[in-house]
N, C-alpha and C positions, 0 to 999 in steps of 0.2 A: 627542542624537538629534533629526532633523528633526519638527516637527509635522505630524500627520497631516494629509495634501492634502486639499483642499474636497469633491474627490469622495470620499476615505476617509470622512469624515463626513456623506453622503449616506444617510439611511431604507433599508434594506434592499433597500425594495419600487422603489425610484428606481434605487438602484445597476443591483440585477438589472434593470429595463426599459431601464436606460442600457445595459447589458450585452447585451440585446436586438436595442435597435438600434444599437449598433456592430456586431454581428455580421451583422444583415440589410443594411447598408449597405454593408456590404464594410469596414468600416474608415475610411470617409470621413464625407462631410459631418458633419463638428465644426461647421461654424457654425451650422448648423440644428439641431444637437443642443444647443451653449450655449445657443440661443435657445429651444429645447423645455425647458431647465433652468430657466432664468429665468422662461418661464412657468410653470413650477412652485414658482415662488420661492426657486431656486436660483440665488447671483450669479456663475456658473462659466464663465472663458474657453474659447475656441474651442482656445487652444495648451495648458491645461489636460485638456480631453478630445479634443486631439490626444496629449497626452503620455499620458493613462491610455490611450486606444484602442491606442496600439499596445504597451506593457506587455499587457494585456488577449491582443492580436494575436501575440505571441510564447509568452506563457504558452502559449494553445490551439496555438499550430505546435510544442509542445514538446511538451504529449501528445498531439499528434496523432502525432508521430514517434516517441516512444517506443510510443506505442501498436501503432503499426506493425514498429516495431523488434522487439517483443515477440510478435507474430501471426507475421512469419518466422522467428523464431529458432523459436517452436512448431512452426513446420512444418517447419523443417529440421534441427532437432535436439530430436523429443518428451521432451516430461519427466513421463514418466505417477508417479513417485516424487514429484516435485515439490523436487525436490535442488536446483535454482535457487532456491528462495524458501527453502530451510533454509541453503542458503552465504547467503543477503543476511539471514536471520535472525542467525544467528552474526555477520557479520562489523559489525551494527547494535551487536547487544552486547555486544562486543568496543567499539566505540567508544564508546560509554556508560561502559562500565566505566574504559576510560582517563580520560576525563573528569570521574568521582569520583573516580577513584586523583588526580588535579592538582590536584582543588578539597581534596583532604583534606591533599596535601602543600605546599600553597602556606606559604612559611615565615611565621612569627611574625611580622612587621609585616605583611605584604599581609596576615594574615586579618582583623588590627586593621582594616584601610582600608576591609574590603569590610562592606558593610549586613549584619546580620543576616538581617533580613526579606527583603534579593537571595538569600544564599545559601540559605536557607530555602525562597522561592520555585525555586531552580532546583534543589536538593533534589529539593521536590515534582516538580517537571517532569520529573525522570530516576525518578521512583521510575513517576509513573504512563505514562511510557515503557515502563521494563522490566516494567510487570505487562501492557502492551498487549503487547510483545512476547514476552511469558513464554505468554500465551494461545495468539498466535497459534503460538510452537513447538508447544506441545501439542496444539492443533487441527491441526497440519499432521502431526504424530507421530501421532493420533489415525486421523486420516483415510489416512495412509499405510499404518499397523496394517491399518485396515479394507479395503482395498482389497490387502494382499496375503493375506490372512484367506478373501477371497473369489476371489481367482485359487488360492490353494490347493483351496478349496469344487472353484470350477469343473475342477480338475484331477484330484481324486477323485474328480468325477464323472464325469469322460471313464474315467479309467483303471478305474473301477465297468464303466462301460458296454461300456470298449473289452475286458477281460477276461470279461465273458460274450458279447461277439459270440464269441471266441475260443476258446467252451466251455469255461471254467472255471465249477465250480457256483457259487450263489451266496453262497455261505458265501468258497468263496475268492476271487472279486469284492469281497467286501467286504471280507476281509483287506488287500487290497490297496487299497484304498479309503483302510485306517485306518491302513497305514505310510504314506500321503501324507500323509494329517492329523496326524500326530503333530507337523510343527511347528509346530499351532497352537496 
């Protein structure tokens, strides 16, 4: 593995102000930026945060487009269920799970080869994976529950109201109220 570039080991508060102003500059003046670096006592070429600016410059044009991608698709095909983010949940853990299933079946000499402490560490990395994704299923299950809980609400109450505009008493208004509710 390459070592981390001069800018990757840059103070937080540097990085992000580098990040800054690549972004107010458009993406230019790197010479005036190494030289802003080095006054800061950072010895970092021009071709150096030419190469990070535009890494930097492609990451943000990727979610700017997906971001975009994702604001048409809403509009052109609503997902008030939220079934788009439960297929890319599933199909997350799904790839996870393959993933263990390889590390668990890798034969008797490759397990010899691999570090404890790597496979250990990637272990932990797919464990606190699936509990990020095990959350977010159940928040999205949760919130989906909720939201058809309450379009039922709302339809027992049209159909309350729409059966006494109708002149039905309100004994049987409400009857009819509580066969809508029953699948809740």
């Amino acid at each position: 593995m390459p070592p981390a570039s001069k800018i990757d080991q840059l103070p937080q508060d540097i990085r992000a102000e580098l990040d800054t102003r690549l972004i107010a500059s458009g993406f230019g003046g790197y010479v005036g930026l190494a030289d802003w670096l080095t006054e800061k006592g950072f010895s970092i070429g021009k071709s150096a945060v030419g190469a990070y600016g535009q890494k930097l410059e492609r990451r943000l044009a990727a979610v700017k487009a997906s971001t975009e991608a994702a604001r048409l698709i809403s509009q052109a095909a609503p997902d008030d269920a939220d079934e788009r983010s439960n297929a890319i949940i599933s199909i997350v853990q799904t790839e996870i799970f393959d993933a263990l299933l390889a590390l668990q079946e890798l034969e008797e000499g490759d397990a010899e080869g691999m570090d404890p402490g790597k496979r250990i560490a990637l272990l932990g990395k797919a464990a606190k994976n699936i509990a990020t994704l095990s959350r977010a299923s159940v928040n999205r299950h949760k919130w989906a529950t909720e939201v058809r809980e309450k379009a039922l609400l709302e339809a027992a109450s049209r159909v309350e109201s729409a059966a006494q505009a109708r002149g039905l008493s309100a004994e049987d208004a409400r009857f009819w109220r509580e066969q809508v509710l029953m699948g809740v």
